[in-house]
Backbone atoms as SQL, in Angstrom:
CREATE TABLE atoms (id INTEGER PRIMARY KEY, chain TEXT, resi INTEGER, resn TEXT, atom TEXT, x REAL, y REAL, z REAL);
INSERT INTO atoms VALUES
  (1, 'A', 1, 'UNK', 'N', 20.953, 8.423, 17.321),
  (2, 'A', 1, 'UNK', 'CA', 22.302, 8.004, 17.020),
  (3, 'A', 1, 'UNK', 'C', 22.561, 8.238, 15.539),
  (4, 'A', 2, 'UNK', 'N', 23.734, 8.851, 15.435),
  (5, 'A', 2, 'UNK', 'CA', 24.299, 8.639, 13.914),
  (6, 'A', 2, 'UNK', 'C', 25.205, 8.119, 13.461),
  (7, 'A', 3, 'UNK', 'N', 25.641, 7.623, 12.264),
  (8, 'A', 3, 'UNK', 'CA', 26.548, 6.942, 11.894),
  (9, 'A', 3, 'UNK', 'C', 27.428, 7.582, 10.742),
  (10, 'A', 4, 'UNK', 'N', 28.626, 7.891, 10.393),
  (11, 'A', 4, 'UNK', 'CA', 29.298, 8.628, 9.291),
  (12, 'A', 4, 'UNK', 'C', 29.591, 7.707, 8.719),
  (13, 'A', 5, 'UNK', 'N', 29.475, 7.682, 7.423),
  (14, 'A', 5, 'UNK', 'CA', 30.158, 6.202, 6.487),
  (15, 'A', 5, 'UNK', 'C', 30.449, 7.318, 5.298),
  (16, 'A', 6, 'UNK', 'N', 30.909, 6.391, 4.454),
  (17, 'A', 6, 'UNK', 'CA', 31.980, 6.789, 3.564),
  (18, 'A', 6, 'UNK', 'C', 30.918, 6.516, 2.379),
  (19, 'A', 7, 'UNK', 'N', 30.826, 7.109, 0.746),
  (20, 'A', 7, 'UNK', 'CA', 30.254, 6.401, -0.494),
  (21, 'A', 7, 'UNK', 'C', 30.139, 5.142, -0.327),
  (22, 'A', 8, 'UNK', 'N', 30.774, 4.383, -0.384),
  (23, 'A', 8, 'UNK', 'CA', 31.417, 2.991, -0.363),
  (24, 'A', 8, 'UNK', 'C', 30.895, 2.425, 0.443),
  (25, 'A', 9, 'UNK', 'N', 31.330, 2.513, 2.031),
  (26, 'A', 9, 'UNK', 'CA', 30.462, 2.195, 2.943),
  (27, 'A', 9, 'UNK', 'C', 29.045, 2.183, 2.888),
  (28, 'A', 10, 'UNK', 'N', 28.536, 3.129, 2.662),
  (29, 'A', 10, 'UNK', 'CA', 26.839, 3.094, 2.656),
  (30, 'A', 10, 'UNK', 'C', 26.502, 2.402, 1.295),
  (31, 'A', 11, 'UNK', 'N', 26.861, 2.407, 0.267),
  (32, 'A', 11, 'UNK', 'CA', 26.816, 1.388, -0.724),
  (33, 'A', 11, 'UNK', 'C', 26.584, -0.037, 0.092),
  (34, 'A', 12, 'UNK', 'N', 27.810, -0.403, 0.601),
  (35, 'A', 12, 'UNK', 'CA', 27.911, -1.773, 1.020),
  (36, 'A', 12, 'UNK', 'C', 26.686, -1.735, 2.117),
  (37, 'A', 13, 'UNK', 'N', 26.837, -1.469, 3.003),
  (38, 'A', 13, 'UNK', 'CA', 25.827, -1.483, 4.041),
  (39, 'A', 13, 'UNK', 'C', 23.893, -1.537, 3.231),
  (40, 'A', 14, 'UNK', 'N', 24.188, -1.135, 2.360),
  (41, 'A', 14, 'UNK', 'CA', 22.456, -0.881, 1.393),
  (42, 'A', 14, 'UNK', 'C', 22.517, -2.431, 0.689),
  (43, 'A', 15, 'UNK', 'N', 23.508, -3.018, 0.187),
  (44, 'A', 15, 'UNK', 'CA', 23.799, -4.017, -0.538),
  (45, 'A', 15, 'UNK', 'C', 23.588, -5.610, 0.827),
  (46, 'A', 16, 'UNK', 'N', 24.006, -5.422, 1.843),
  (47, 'A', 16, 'UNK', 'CA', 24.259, -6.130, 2.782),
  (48, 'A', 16, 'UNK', 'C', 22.988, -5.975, 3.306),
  (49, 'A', 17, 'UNK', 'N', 22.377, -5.199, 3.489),
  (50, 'A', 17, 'UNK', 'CA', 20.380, -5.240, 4.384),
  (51, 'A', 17, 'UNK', 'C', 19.690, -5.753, 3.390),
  (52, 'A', 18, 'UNK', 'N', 19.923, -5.225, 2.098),
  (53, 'A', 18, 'UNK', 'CA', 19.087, -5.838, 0.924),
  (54, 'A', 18, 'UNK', 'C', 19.037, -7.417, 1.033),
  (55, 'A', 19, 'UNK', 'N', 20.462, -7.790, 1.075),
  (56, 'A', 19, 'UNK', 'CA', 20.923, -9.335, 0.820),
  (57, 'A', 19, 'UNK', 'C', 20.332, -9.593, 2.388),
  (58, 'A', 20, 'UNK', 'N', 20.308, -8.866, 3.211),
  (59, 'A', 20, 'UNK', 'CA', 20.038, -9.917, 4.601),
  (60, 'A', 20, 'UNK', 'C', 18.368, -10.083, 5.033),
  (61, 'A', 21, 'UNK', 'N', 17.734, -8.889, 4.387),
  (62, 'A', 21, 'UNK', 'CA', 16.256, -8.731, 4.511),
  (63, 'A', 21, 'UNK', 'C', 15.461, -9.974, 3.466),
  (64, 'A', 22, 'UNK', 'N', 16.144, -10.215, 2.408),
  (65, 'A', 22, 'UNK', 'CA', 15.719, -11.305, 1.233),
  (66, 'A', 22, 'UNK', 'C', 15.757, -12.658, 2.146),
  (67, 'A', 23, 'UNK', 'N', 16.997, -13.012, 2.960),
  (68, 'A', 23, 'UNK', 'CA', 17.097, -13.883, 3.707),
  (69, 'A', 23, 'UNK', 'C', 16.240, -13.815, 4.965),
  (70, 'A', 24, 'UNK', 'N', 15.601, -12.978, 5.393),
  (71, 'A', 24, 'UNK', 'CA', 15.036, -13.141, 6.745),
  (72, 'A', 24, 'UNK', 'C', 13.422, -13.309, 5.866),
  (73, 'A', 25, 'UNK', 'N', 13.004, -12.763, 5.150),
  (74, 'A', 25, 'UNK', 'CA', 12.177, -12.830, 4.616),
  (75, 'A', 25, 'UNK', 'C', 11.755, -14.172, 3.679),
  (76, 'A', 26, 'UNK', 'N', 12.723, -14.997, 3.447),
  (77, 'A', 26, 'UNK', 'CA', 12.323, -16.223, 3.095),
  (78, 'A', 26, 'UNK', 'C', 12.379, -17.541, 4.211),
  (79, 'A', 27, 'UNK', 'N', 13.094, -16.871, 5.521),
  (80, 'A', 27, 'UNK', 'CA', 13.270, -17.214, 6.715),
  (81, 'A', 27, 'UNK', 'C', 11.553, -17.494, 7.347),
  (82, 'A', 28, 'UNK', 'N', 11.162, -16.396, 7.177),
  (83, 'A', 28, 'UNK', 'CA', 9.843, -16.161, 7.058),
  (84, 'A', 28, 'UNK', 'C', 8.500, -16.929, 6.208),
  (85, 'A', 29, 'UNK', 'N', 8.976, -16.865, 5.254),
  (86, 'A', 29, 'UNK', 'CA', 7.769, -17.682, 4.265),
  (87, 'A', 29, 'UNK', 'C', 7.532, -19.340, 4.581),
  (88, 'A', 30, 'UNK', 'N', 9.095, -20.168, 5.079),
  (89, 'A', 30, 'UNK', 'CA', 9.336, -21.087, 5.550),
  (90, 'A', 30, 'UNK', 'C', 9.272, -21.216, 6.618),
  (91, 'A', 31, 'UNK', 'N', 8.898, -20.627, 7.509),
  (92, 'A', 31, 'UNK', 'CA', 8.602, -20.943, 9.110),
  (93, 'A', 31, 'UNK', 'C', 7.276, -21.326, 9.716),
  (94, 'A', 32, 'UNK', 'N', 7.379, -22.468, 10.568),
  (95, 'A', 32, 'UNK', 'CA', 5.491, -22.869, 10.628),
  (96, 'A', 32, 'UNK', 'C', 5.445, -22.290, 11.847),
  (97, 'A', 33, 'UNK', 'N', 6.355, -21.944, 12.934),
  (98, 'A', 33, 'UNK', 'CA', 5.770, -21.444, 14.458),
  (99, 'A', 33, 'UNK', 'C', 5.602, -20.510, 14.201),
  (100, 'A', 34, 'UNK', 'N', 4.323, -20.234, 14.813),
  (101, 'A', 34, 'UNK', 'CA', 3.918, -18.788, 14.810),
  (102, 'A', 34, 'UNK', 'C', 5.075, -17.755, 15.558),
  (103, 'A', 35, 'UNK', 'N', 5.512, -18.157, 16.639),
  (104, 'A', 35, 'UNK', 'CA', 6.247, -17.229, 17.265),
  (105, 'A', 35, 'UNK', 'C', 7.406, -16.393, 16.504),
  (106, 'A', 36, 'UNK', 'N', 7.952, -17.626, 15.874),
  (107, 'A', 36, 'UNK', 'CA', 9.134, -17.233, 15.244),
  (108, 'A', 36, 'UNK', 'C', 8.742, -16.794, 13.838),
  (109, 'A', 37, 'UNK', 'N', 7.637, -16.567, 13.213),
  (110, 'A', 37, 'UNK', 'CA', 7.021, -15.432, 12.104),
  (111, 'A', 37, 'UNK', 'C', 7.028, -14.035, 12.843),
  (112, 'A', 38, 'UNK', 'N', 6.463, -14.011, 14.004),
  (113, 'A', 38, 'UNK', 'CA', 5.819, -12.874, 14.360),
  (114, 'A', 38, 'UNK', 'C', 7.188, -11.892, 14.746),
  (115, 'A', 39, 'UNK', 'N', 8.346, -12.824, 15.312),
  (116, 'A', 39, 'UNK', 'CA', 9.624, -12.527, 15.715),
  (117, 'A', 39, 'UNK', 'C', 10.425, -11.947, 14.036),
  (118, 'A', 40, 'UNK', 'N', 10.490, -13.133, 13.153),
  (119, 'A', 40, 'UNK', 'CA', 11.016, -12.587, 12.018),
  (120, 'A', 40, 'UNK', 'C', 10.144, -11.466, 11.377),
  (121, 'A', 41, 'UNK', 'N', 8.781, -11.321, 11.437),
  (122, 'A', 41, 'UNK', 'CA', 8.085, -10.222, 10.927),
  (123, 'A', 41, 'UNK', 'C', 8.944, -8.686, 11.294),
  (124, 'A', 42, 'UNK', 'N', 9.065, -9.027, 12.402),
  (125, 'A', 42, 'UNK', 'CA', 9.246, -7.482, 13.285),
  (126, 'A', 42, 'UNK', 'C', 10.198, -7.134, 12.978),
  (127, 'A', 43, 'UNK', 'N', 11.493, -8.181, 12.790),
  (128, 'A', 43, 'UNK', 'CA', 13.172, -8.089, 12.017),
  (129, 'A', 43, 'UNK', 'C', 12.847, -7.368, 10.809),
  (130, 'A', 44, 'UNK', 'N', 12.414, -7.818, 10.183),
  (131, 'A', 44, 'UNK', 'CA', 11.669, -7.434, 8.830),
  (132, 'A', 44, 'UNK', 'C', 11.456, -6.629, 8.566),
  (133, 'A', 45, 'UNK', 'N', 10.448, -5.777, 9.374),
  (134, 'A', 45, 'UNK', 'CA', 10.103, -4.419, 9.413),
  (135, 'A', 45, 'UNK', 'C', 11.020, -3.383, 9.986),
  (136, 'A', 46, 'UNK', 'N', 11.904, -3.664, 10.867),
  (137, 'A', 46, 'UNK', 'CA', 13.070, -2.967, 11.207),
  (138, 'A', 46, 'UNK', 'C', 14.365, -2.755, 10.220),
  (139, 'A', 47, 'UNK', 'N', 14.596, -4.033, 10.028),
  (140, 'A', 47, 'UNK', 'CA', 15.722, -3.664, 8.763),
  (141, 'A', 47, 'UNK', 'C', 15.130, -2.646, 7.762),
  (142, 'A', 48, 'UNK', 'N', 13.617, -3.242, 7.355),
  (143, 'A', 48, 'UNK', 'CA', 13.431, -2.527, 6.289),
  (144, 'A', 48, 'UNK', 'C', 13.407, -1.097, 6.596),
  (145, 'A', 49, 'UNK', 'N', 13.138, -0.352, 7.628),
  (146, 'A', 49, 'UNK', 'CA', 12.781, 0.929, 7.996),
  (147, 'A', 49, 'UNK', 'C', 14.459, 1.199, 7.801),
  (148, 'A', 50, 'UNK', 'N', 15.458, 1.043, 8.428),
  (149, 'A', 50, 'UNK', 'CA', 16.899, 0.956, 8.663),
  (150, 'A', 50, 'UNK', 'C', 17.028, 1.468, 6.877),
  (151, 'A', 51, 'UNK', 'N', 16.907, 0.445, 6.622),
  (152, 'A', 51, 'UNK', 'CA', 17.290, 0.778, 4.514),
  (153, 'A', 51, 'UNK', 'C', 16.593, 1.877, 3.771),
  (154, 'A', 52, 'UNK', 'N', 15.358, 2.206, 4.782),
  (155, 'A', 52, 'UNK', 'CA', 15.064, 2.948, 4.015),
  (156, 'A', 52, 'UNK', 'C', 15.183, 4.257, 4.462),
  (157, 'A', 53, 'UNK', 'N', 15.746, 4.650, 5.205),
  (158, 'A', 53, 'UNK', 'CA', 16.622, 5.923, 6.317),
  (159, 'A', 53, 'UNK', 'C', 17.757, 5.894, 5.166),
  (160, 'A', 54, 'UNK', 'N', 18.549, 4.744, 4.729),
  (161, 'A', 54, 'UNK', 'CA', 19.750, 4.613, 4.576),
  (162, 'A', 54, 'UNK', 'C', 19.604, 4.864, 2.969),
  (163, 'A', 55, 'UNK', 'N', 18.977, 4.959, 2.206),
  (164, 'A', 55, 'UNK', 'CA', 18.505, 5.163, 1.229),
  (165, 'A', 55, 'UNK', 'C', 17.777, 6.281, 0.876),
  (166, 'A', 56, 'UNK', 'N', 16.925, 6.701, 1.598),
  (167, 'A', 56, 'UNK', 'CA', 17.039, 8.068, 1.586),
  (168, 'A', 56, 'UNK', 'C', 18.323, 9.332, 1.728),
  (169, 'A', 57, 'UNK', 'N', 19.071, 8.869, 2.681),
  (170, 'A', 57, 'UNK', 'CA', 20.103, 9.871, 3.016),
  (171, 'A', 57, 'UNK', 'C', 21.369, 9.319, 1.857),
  (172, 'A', 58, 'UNK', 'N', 21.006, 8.235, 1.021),
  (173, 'A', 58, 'UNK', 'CA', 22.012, 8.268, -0.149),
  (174, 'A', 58, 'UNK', 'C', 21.570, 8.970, -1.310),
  (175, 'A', 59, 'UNK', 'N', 19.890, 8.563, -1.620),
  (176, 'A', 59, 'UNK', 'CA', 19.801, 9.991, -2.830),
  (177, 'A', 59, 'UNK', 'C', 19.750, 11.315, -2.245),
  (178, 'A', 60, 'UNK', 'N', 19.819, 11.703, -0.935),
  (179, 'A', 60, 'UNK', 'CA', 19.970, 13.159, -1.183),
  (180, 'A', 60, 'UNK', 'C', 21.859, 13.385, -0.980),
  (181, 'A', 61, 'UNK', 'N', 22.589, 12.403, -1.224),
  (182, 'A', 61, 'UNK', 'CA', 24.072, 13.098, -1.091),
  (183, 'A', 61, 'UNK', 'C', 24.268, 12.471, -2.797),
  (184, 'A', 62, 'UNK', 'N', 22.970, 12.238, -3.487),
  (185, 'A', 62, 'UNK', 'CA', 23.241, 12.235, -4.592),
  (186, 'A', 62, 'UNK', 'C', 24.061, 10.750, -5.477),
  (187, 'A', 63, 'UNK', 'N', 24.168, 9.546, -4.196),
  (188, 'A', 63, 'UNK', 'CA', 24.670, 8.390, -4.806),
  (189, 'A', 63, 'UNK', 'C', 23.592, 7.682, -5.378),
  (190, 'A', 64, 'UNK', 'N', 24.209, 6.935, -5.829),
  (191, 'A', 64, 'UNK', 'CA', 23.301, 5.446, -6.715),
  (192, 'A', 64, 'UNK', 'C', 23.195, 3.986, -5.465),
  (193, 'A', 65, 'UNK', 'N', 21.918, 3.742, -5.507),
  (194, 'A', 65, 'UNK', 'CA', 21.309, 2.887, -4.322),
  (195, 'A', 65, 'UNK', 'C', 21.963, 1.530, -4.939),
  (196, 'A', 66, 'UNK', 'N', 22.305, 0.522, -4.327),
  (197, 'A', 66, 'UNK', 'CA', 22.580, -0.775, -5.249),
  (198, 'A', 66, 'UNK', 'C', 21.247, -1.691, -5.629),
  (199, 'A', 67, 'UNK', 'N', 21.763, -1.692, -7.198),
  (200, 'A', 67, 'UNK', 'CA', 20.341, -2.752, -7.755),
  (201, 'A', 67, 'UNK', 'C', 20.541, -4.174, -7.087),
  (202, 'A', 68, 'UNK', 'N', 20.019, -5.204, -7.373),
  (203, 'A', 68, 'UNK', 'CA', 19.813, -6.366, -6.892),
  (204, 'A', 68, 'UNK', 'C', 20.407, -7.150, -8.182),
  (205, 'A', 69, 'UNK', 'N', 21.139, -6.587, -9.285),
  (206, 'A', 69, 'UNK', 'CA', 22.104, -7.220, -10.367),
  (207, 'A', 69, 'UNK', 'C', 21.264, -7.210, -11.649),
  (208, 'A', 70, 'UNK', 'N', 19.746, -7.140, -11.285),
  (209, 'A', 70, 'UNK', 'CA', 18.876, -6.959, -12.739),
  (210, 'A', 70, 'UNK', 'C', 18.062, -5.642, -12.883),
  (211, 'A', 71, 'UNK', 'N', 19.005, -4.325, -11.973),
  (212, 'A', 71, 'UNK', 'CA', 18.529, -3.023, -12.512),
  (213, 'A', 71, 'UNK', 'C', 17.134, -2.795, -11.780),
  (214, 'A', 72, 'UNK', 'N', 16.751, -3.765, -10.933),
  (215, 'A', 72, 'UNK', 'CA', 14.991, -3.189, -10.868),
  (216, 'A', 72, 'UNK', 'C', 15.600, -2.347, -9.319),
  (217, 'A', 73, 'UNK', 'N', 16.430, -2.083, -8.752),
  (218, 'A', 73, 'UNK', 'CA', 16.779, -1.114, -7.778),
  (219, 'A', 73, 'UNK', 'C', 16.762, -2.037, -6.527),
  (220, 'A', 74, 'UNK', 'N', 16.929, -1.482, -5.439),
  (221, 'A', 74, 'UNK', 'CA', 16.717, -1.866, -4.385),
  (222, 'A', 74, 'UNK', 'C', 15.642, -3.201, -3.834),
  (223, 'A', 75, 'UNK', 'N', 15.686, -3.694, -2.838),
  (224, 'A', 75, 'UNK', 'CA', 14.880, -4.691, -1.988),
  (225, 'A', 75, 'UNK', 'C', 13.274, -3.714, -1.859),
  (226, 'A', 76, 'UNK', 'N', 13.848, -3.145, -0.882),
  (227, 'A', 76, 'UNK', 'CA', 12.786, -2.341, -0.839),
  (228, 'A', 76, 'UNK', 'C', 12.127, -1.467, -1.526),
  (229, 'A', 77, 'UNK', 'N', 12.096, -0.993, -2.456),
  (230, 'A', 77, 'UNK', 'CA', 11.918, -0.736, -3.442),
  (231, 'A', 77, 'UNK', 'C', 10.496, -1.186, -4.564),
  (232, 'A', 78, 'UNK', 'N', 11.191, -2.539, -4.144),
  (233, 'A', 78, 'UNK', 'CA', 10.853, -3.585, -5.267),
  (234, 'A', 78, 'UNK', 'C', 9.412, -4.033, -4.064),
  (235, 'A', 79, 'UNK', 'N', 9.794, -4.453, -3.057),
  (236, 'A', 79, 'UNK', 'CA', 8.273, -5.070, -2.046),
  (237, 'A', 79, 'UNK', 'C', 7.529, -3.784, -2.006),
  (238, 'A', 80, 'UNK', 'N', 7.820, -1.934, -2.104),
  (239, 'A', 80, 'UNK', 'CA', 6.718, -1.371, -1.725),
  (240, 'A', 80, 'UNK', 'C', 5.964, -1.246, -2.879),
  (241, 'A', 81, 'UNK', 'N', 6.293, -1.574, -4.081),
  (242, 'A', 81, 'UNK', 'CA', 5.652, -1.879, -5.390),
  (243, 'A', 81, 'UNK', 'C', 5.115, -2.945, -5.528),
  (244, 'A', 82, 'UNK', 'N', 5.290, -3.649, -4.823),
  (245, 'A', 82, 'UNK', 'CA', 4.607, -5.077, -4.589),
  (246, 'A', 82, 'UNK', 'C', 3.427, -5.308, -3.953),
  (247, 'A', 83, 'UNK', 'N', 2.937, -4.301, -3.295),
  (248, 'A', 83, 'UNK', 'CA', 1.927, -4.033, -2.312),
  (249, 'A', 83, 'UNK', 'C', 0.806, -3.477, -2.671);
């Protein structure tokens, strides 16, 4: 499946997984059932794959990825440097 979005659009959409992956991911750190880790894990790993499709196909049309407001770039970005 593909999706056509606009500059703007894929901006927002990179800005909106960033902001929603931070939230599932602290969703995560705070959760004691196992089930519902293993459930948010997998969210986790999907969005993140999603952003990073979506981020790829923005530096090659040559846009700017959205920082997280202090310049260090992207969500993802920032956790595969973390690793």
């Amino acid at each position: 499946m593909q999706v056509d979005l606009t500059d703007e659009e894929a901006r927002l959409l990179a800005l909106h997984l960033t902001k929603h992956i931070k939230h599932v991911d602290d969703e995560l750190v705070h959760t004691d059932k196992r089930s519902m880790q293993r459930d948010l894990a997998l969210d986790e790993r999907r969005l993140l794959a999603i952003l990073e499709k979506l981020e790829a196909n923005m530096n090659e049309a040559g846009l700017t990825v959205p920082t997280n407001g202090n310049g260090n770039g992207s969500r993802l970005e920032r956790r595969h440097s973390s690793r």
